[in-house]
C-alpha positions as a Markdown table, in Angstrom:
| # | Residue | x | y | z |
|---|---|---|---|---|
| 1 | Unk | 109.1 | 138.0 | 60.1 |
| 2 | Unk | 107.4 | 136.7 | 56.9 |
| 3 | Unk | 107.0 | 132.7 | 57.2 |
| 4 | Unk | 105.8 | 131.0 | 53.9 |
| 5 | Unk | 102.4 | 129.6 | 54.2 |
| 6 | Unk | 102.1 | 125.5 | 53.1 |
| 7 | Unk | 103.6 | 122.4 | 53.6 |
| 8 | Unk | 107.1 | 121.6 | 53.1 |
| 9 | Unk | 107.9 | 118.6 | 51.3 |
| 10 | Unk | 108.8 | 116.5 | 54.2 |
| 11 | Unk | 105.7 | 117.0 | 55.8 |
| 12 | Unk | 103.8 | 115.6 | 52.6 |
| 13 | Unk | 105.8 | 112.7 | 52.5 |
| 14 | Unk | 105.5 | 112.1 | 56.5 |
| 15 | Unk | 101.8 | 112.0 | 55.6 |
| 16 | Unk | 101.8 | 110.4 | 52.1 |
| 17 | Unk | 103.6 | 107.8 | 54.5 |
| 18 | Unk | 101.6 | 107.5 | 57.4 |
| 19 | Unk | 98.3 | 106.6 | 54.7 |
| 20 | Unk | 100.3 | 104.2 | 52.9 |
| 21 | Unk | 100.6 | 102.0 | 56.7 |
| 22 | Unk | 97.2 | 102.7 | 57.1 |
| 23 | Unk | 96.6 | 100.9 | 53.6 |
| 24 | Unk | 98.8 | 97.9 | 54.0 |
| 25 | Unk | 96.9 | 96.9 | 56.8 |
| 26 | Unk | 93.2 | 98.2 | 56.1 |
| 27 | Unk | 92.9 | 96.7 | 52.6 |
| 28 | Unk | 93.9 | 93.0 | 53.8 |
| 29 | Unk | 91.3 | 92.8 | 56.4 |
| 30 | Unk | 88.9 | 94.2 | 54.4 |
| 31 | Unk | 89.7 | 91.9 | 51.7 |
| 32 | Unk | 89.0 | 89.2 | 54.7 |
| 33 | Unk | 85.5 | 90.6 | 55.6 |
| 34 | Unk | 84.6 | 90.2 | 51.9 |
| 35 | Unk | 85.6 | 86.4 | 51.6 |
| 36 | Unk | 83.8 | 85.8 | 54.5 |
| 37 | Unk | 81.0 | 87.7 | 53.4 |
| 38 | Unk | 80.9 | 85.8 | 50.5 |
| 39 | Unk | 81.2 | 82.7 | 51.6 |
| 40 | Unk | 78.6 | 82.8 | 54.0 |
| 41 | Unk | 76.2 | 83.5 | 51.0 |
| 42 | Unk | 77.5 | 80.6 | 49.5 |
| 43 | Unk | 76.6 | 78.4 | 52.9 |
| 44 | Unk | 72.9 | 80.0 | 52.5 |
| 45 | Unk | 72.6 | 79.2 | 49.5 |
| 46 | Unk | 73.4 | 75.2 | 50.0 |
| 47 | Unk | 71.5 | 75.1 | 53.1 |
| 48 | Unk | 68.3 | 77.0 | 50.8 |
| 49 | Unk | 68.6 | 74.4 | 48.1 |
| 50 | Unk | 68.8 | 71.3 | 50.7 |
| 51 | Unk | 65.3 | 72.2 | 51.7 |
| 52 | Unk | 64.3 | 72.2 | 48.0 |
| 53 | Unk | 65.3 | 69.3 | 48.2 |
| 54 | Unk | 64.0 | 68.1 | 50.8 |
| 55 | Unk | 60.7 | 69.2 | 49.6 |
| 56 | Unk | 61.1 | 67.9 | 45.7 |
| 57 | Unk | 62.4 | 64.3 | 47.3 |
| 58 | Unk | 58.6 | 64.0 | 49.6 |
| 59 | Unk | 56.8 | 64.5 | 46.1 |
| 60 | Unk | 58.9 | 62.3 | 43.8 |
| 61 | Unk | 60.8 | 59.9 | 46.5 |
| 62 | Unk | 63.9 | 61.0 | 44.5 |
| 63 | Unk | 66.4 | 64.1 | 44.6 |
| 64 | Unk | 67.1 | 66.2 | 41.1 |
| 65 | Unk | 70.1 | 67.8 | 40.1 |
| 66 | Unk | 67.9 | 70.2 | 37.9 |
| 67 | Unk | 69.5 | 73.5 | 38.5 |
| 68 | Unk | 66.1 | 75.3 | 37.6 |
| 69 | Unk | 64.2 | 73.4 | 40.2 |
| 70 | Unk | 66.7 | 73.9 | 42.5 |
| 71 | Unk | 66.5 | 77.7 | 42.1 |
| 72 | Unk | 70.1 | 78.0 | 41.3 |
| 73 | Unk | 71.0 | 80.8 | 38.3 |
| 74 | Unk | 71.2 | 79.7 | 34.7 |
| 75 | Unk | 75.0 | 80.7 | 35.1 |
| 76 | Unk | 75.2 | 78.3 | 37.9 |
| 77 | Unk | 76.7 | 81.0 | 40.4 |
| 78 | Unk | 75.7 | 82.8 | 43.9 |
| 79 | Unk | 74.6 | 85.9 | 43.6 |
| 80 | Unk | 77.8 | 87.5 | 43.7 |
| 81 | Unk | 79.7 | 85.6 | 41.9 |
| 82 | Unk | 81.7 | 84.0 | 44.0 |
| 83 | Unk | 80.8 | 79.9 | 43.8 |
| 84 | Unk | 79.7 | 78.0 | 41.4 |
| 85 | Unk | 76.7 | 75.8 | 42.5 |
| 86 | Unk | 76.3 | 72.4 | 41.6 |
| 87 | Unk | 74.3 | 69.2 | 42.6 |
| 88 | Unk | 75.7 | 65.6 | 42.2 |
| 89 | Unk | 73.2 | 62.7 | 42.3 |
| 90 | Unk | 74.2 | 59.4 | 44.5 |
| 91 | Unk | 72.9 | 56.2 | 45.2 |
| 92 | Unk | 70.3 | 56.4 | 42.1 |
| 93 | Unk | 68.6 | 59.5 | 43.5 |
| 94 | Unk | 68.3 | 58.6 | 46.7 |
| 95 | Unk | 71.2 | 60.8 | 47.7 |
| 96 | Unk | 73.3 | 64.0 | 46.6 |
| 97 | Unk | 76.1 | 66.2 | 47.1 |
| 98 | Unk | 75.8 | 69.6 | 46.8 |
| 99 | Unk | 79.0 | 71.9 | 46.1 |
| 100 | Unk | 79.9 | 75.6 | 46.0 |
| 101 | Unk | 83.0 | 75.4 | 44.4 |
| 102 | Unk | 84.9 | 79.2 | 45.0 |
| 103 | Unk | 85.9 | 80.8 | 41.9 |
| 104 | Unk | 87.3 | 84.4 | 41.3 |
| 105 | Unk | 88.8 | 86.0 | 44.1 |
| 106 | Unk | 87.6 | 83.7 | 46.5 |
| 107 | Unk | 89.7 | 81.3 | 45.5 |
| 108 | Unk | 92.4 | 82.7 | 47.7 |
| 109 | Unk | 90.5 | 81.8 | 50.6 |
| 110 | Unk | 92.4 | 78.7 | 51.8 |
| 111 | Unk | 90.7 | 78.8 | 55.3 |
| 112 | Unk | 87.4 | 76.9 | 53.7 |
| 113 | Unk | 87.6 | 76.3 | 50.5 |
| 114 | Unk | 84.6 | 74.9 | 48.6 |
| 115 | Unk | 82.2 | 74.3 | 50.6 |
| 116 | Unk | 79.9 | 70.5 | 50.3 |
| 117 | Unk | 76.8 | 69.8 | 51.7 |
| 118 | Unk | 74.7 | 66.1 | 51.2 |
| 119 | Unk | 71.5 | 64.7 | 52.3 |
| 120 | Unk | 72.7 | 63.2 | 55.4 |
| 121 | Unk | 73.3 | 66.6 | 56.5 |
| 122 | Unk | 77.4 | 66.6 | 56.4 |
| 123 | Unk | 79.0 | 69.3 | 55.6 |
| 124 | Unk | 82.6 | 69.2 | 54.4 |
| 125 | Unk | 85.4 | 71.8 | 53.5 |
| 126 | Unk | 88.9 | 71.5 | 50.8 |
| 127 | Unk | 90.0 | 74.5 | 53.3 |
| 128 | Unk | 92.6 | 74.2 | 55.9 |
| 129 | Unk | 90.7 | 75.0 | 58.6 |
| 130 | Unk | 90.9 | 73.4 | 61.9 |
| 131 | Unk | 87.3 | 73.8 | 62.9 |
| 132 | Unk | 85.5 | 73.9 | 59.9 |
| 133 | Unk | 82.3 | 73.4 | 61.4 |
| 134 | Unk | 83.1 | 76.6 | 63.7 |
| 135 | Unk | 84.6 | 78.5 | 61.3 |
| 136 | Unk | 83.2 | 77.8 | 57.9 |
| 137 | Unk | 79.7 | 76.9 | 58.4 |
């Protein structure tokens, strides 16, 4: 008894099948890793320029909004591309507001949002997160 040797065509589709599942739920969470990834570079990098700050405000009694002092890219983004950095002056220079704003892809992360950090040390969220502190910074 001579069998054919392969696959039938119901067996490739069983297993054309079976990676497609695999897919549909793979690619989402990986997609998740990457936004969190990313926006824990943009954290980093707010918390990084705060202490510029801190340091440029005991030699000039002032804050700057100077991205070049601050050490943030002439395109104003983190390194990946995911935010886009800037500083807001308040109260004269005596305060600011720092703000990664997500652009890109991570703009469909609703969790967080953009992510704001000022000289009082608060750190805020546009997300809708219910523990922002606990789950975006």
């Amino acid at each position: 008894m001579n069998r054919p040797k392969g696959f039938t065509l119901i067996e490739i589709m069983i297993a054309v099948v079976i990676v497609a599942i695999l897919a549909s739920i793979a690619i989402p969470s990986y997609d998740a890793v990457i936004r969190k990834a990313r926006r824990s570079e943009a954290r980093d990098e707010l918390l990084r320029m705060a202490g510029i700050q801190e340091k440029f405000y005991t030699q000039n009694n002032a804050y700057t909004d100077d991205p070049a002092l601050l050490g943030i890219a002439a395109d104003g983004l983190t390194p990946h591309d995911a935010y886009a950095l800037t500083v807001t002056l308040t109260n004269g220079g005596q305060g600011y507001v720092m703000t990664a704003t997500a652009v890109g892809k991570q703009t469909q992360d609703t969790t967080c949002g953009n992510l704001s950090y000022n000289n009082v040390g608060q750190k805020t969220i546009t997300g809708s997160s219910s523990d922002p502190l606990k789950e975006c910074w």
